[in-house]
C-alpha positions in Angstrom: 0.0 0.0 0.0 1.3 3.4 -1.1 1.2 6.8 0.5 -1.5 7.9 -2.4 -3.7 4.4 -0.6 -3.8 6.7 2.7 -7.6 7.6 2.1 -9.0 3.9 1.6 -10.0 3.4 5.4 -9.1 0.6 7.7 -9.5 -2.9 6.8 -11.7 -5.1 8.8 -8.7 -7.4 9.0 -7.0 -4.6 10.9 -10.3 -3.6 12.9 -10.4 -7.2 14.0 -7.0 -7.3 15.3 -7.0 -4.6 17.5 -10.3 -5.8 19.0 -8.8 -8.9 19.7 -5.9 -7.3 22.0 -2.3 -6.1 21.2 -2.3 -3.3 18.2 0.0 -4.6 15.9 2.4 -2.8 13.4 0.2 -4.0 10.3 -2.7 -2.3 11.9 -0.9 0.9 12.4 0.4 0.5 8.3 -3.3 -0.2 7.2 -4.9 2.8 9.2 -2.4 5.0 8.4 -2.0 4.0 4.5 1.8 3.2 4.3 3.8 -0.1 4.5 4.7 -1.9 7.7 8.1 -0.8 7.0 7.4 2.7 6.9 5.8 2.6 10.1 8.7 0.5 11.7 11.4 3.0 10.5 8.7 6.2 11.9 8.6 4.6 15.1 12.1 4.0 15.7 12.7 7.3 14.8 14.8 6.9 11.8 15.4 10.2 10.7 17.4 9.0 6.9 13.4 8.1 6.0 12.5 11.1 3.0 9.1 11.3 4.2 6.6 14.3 4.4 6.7 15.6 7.7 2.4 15.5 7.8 2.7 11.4 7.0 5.3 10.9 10.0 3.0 12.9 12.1 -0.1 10.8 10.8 1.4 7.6 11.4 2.6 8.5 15.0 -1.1 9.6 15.7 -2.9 6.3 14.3 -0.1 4.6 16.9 -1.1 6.7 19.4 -5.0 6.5 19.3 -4.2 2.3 18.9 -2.1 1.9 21.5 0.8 0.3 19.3 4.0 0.2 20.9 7.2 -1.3 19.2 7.4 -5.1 20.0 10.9 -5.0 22.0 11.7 -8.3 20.6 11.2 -6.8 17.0 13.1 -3.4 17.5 15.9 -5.1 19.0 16.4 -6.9 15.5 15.9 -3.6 13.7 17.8 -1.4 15.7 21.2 -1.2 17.6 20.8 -2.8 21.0 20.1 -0.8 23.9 22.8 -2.3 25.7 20.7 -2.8 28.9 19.7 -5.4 31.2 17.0 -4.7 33.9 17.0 -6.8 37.4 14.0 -7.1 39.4 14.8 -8.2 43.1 12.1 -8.8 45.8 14.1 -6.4 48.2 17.2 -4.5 47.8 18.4 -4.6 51.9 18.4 -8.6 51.0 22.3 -8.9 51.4 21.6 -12.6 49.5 20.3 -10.5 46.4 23.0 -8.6 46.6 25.8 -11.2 46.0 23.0 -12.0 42.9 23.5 -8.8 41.8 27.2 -8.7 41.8 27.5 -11.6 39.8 24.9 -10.1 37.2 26.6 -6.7 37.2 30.0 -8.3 36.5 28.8 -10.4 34.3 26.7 -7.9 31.9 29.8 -5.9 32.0 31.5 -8.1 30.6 29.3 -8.8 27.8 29.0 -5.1 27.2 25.2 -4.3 29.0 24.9 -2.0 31.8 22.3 -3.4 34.4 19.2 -1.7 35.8 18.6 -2.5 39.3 14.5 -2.4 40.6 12.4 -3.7 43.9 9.5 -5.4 43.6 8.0 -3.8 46.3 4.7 -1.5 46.7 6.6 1.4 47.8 9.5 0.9 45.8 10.4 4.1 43.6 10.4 1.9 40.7 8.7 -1.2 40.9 7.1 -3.4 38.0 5.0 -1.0 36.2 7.7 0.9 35.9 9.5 -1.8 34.2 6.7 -3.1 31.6 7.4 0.6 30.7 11.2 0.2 29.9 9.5 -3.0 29.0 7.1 -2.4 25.9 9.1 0.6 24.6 11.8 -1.3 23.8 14.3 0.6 26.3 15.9 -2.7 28.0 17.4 -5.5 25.7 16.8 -8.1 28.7 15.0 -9.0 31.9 16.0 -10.8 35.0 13.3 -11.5 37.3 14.4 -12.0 41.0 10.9 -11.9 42.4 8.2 -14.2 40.9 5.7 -13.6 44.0 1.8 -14.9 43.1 0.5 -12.3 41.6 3.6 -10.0 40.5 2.1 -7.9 37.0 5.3 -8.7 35.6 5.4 -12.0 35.8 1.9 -12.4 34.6 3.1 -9.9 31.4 5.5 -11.8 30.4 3.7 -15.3 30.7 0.9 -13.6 28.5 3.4 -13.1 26.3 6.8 -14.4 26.1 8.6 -12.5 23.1 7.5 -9.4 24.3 11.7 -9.1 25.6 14.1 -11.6 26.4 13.8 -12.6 29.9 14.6 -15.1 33.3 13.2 -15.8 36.1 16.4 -16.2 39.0 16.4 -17.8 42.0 12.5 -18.4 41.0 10.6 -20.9 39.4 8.0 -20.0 36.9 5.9 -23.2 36.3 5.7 -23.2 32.2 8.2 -20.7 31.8 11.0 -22.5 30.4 13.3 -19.5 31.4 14.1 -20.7 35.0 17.7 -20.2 36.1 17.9 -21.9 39.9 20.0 -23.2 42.5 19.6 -27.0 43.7 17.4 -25.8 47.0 16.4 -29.3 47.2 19.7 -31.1 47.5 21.3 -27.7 49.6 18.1 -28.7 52.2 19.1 -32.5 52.2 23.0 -31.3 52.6 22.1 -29.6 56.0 19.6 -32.4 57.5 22.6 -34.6 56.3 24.8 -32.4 58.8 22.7 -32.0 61.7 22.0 -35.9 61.5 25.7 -36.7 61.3 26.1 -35.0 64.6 23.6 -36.7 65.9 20.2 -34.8 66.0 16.8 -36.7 65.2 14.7 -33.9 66.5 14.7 -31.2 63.9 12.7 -28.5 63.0 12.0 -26.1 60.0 11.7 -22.6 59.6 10.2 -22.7 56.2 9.0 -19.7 54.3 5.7 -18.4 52.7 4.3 -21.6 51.5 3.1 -19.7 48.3 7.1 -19.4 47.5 8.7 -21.7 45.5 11.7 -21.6 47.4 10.0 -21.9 50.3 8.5 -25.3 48.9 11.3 -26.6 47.2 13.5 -26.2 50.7 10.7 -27.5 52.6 10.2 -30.4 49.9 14.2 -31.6 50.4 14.0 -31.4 54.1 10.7 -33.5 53.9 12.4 -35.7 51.5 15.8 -36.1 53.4 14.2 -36.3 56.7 11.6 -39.2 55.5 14.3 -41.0 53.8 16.3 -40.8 56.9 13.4 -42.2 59.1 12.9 -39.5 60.7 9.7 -37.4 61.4 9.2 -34.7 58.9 6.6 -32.5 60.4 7.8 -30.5 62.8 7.8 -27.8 60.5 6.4 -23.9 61.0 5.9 -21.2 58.1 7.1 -17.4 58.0 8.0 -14.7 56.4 11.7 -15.2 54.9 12.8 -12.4 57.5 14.3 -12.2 60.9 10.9 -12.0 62.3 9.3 -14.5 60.3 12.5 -16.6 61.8 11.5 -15.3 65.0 8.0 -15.8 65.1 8.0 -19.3 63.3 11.1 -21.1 65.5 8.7 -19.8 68.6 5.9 -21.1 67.0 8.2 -25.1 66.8 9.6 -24.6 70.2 6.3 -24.2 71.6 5.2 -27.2 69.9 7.9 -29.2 70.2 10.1 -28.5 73.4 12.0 -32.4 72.3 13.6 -30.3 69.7 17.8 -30.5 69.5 18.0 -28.9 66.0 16.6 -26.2 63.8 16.9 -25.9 60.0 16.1 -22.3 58.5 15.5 -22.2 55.0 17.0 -18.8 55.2 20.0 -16.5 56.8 17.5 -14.0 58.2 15.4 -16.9 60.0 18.0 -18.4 61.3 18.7 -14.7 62.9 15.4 -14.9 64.6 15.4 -18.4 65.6 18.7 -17.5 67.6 16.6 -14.3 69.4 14.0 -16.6 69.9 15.9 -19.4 71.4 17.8 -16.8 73.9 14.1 -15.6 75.0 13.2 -19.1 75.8 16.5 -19.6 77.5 17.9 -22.1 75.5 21.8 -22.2 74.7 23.3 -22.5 71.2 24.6 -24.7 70.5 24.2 -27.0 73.8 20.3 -26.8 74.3 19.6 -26.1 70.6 21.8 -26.4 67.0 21.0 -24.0 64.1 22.2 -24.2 60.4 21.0 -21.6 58.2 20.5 -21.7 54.3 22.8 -19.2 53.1 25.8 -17.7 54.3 26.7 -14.3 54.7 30.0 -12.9 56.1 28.4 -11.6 58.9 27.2 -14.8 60.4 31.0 -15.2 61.6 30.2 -12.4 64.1 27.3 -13.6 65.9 26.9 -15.2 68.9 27.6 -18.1 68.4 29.0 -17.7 65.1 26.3 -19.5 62.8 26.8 -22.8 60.7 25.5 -22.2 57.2 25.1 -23.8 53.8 26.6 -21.5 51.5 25.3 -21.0 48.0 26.7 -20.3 44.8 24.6 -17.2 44.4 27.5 -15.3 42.8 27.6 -18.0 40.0 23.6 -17.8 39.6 24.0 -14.2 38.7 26.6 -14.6 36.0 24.6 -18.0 34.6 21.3 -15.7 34.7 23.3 -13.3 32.2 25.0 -15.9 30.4 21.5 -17.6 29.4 20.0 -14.2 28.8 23.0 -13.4 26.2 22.5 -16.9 24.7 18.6 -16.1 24.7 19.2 -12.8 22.4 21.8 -14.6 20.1 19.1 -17.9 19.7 15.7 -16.6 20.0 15.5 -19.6 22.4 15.1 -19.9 25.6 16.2 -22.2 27.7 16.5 -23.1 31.8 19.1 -23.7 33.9 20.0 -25.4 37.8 23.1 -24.8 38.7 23.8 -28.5 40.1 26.3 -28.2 42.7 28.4 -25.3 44.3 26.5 -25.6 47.8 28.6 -26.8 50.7 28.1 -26.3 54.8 30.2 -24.0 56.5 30.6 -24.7 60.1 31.8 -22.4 62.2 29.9 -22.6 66.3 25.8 -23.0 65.9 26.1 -26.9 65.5 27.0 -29.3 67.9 26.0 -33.0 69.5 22.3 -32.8 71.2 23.4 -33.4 75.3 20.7 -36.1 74.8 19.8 -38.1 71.6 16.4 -39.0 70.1 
């Protein structure tokens, strides 16, 4: 269709398209009376198109009134890359994250992207909607999603429709995805009920997270697992918050329940914070009334009192393997998903020791 076509109309082919969702760059071509490639050069702004200055303005307008926005995927191909990744973390005082990030930051450097760091938080100063905005204009080459809570918009964006950008989930799992770039939380969980067994404890506990999590129910799934296998009973098990008062408030919750207790397992470094305030409260010693072992390790759990036992996890690595699959994603056009099978190893230091009596 030629520029002299402009005064034809809209095609019911195009009418029905835009009724059916997404205005696409067809629609915008037919409305306005100009090729799809005269639209697509318009809207990336490419200013060596000879083209009367009232048909650019006409073809921005019909995009405007229909809601067409580049397809990122699309403009990435057409255009230079924006050289930009974007990371979107559940919460940025998170030190775990933060060992994420470094990895991711290194690694994008080194590839040649900058990253864009956001929380997913409702107070955040940029938060999801702001990135479906760098999102759908085509302002971000890649995503890395950190937070995959029920319910995130971004998450739900990009499962409605995958080529919008190339994309990860980290450190989450997206059922269906395909794009899920993970950590064995399953085997890292059976490593530390391994080690509180091998010292002799039958009567453990779990601090396990949100149940709605997938980490929380994949590190609650390998203790279950490991603890079963191990004949050994599996439920005393309490949820919160992965926090130092969800620690807190659920190690309280098993002590109540369960004063036989001789270990606790907390599915994460924060928890495991709690459970120690909570087991001082109740006036039990660590580790001679009570062992903890924390998932995650952080250099600051050498400092506490005791200094805590942890298994460490490779979350540097995760960070660069994220970036490395979203590079490989660009170059293929197909996605692919990841577990990073090993890495994870206990690091004892004082939190751990034989139960005075054995169950």
């Amino acid at each position: 269709m030629s520029e002299s076509q402009m005064d034809k109309g809209e095609s019911p082919d195009a009418a029905a398209s835009t009724l059916r969702g997404r205005a696409r760059l067809v629609d915008v071509a037919e409305r306005s009376g100009v090729t799809k490639s005269i639209v697509s050069r318009i809207m990336n702004d490419d200013r060596s198109l000879r083209i009367r200055p009232e048909t650019r303005e006409r073809v921005k307008t019909v995009a405007e009134e229909l809601g067409y926005r580049p397809h990122a995927g699309a403009r990435a191909l057409s255009v230079s890359r924006t050289g930009a990744f974007a990371l979107l973390i559940p919460d940025l005082t998170n030190t775990v994250y933060a060992a994420i990030m470094r990895g991711a930051f290194r690694r994008a450097k080194e590839h040649g992207y900058v990253l864009l760091i956001a929380e997913d938080t409702p107070d955040a100063p940029a938060g999801p909607d702001d990135y479906a905005e760098l999102v759908v204009s085509g302002r971000v080459d890649g995503l890395l999603v950190a937070s995959a809570r029920p319910g995130n918009p971004m998450v739900d964006r990009l499962m409605q429709d995958p080529a919008s950008v190339a994309h990860v989930f980290v450190n989450r799992e997206v059922e269906g995805s395909g794009r899920n770039i993970g950590l064995d939380m399953h085997g890292a969980s059976a490593l530390a009920v391994d080690f509180l067994h091998s010292h002799g404890h039958r009567a453990i506990g779990l601090t396990a997270g949100p149940p709605d999590l997938h980490p929380a129910r994949s590190r609650r799934e390998g203790f279950v697992d490991r603890m079963t296998s191990l004949g050994l009973d599996a439920a005393r098990i309490a949820h919160g918050d992965f926090s130092e008062r969800g620690g807190f408030e659920a190690a309280n919750q098993l002590l109540a329940a369960h004063p036989e207790l001789t270990a606790i397992y907390a599915s994460t470094f924060g928890q495991a914070v709690g459970a120690l305030k909570a087991a001082r409260e109740r006036g039990l010693r660590v580790p001679q009334d009570l062992s903890v072992i924390a998932y995650d390790d952080l250099s600051v759990a050498e400092y506490l009192d005791p200094p805590l036992t942890t298994v460490a996890m490779p979350l540097d690595a995760l960070g660069v393997a994220a970036v490395d699959a979203l590079v490989e994603q660009l170059a293929t056009q197909r996605p692919a998903e990841h577990r990073l099978p090993d890495g994870y190893r206990v690091v004892e230091r004082k939190s751990v020791a034989a139960p005075r009596i054995t169950n």
